[in-house]
Every structure is written in structure tokens, then in C-alpha cells.
N, C-alpha and C positions, 0 to 999 in steps of 0.2 A: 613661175608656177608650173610643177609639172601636171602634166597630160593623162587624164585616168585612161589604163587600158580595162578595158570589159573580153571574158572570154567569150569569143565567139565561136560559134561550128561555121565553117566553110562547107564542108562536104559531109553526109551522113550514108552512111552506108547503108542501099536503097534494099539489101538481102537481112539487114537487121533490123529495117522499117517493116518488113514484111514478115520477117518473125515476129515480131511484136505484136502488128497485126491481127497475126491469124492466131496468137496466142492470149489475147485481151477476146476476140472473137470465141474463141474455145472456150476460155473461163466465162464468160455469161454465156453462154449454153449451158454449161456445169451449173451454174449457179442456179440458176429459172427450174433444171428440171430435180435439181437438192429439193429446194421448195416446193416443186409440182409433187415429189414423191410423199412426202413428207403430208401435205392433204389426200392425196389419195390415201397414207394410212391413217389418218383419221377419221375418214369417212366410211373405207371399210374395215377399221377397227382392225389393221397389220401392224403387230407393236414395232417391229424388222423396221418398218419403213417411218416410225417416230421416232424414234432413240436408236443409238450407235451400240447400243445392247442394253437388256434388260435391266443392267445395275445402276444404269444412266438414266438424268429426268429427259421425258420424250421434250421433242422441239416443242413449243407451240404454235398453233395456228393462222395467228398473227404472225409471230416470227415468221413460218415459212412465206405468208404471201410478204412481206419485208423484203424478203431472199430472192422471190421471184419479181419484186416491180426494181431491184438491185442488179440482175441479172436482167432483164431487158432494156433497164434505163441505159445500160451497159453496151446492150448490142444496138440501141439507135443513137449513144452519140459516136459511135465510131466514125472515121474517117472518110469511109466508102458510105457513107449512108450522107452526102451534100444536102440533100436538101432540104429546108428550115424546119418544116413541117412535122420529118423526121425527129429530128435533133429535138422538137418541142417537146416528142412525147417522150423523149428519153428523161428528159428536165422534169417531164411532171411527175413520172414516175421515179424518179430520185428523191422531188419533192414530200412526195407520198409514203415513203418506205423514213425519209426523214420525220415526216409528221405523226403517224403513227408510233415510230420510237419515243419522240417528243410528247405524245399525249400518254403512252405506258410509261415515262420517267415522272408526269407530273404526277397520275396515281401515287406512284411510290414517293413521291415527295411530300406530301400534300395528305395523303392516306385517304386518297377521293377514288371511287368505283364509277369510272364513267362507261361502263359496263360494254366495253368494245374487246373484253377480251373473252365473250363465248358468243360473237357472234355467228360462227358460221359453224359450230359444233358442238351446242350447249350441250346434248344428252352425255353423248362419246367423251369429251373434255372432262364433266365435272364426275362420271364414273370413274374415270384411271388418275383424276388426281384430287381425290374428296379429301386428301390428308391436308392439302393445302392450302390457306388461308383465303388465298384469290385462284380459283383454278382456271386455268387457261391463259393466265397472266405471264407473260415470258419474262426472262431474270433481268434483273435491274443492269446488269454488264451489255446484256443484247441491247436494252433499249438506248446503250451509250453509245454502242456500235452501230445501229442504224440512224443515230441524227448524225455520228460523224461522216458515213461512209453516203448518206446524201446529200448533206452538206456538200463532201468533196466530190 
């Protein structure tokens, strides 16, 4: 019977562990402050800072804090961050940005209003988007994308 070979790394190149690094590091930074920008314009009502231009629907509110607990889950489970404590919050905050997705997917499933999508900008929200059947409800594709991307 032959012998399975499995591919192994011996040696990793410690200048491209450190790119990676500092480039998983960079991208949630990007990420937290997409999402930080994104509530700041909804709060001071800067359309610039909700949508990638006017012809486009703005982010939602939910979406963005999704963005931002995606973006710090990010920078605590890095490498350089040891210890467990750390890494927890990065879990729960993955958790979070997953469950959230997961409870705007059952909405659209389900056609239930568990009314978590004006929570933190009922006036601003249901003024710029009253055409809308749920306003402040982010698209059925984000809410796929944040149970995947906490999940993983």
C-alpha cells in the first residue's frame, strides 16, 4: 500500500508573513473607518459620506456598524494581538456583524419587521428613503455577506 504524501511548507518567507500582516492590519483599519464615515453621514445628514454618489442607494446604518464590528473583529484576531482576551472580542464582534446580517435575512424571509433597522437613525433614515417599503433596511445581498464574512 502506498504512503500518502500531504503538501507541506518547510519554510515561509518571514518578508511575506509581514506583508500580509501589515496588509490584513491596513484593511480593517479601512474597513471600521468605511463604516465610521458612513454614520457620521447619517447623523449629519452628508449624502458624500452615505452613498458612492447620488445615483446610488446610500449604505445603511446597520450595514455600516456590520462594517465596523467586521473591521475590528479583524484587527483583534491578528497575530500580534496573543492574548485570549483579545482574540475574544474580535469573535464576538464577528459574531455580531454575523447575527445582525442573520436577523435582516430573516426579515426578508419571513416578511417580519423586527424593527432593528431604524434604530439608531429613525428621523434622517425614513426622510431619504420613504420610497422604500422598509427604510433603513440594508439589501438582502449585504445581509448574505455579513453572516458569511462572520461566520468566516
Amino acid at each position: 500500500m502506498k504512503e500518502k504524501k500531504y503538501l507541506t511548507y518547510t519554510s515561509v518567507d518571514p518578508k511575506l508573513v509581514a506583508l500580509a500582516s501589515s496588509l490584513s492590519e491596513a484593511i480593517s483599519i479601512f474597513v471600521f473607518l468605511v463604516g465610521t464615515a458612513v454614520l457620521i453621514g447619517w447623523r449629519f445628514n452628508l449624502v458624500i459620506l452615505t452613498s458612492v454618489s447620488p445615483q446610488f442607494f446610500a449604505m445603511k446604518p446597520n450595514a455600516a456598524v456590520a462594517l465596523m464590528l467586521l473591521g475590528a473583529s479583524l484587527w483583534f484576531l491578528q497575530n500580534k494581538r496573543p492574548k485570549k482576551w483579545l482574540r475574544n472580542v474580535g469573535r464576538i464582534c464577528a459574531a455580531s456583524a454575523m447575527l445582525l446580517g442573520l436577523l435582516t435575512f430573516i426579515e426578508y424571509i419571513f416578511g417580519w419587521n423586527l424593527n432593528i433597522d431604524l434604530i439608531l437613525f429613525k428621523k434622517s433614515v425614513t426622510n431619504l428613503t420613504a420610497l422604500t417599503l422598509y427604510p433603513g433596511r440594508m439589501g438582502f445581498v449585504a445581509t448574505l455577506n455579513f453572516i458569511f464574512l462572520g461566520w468566516g
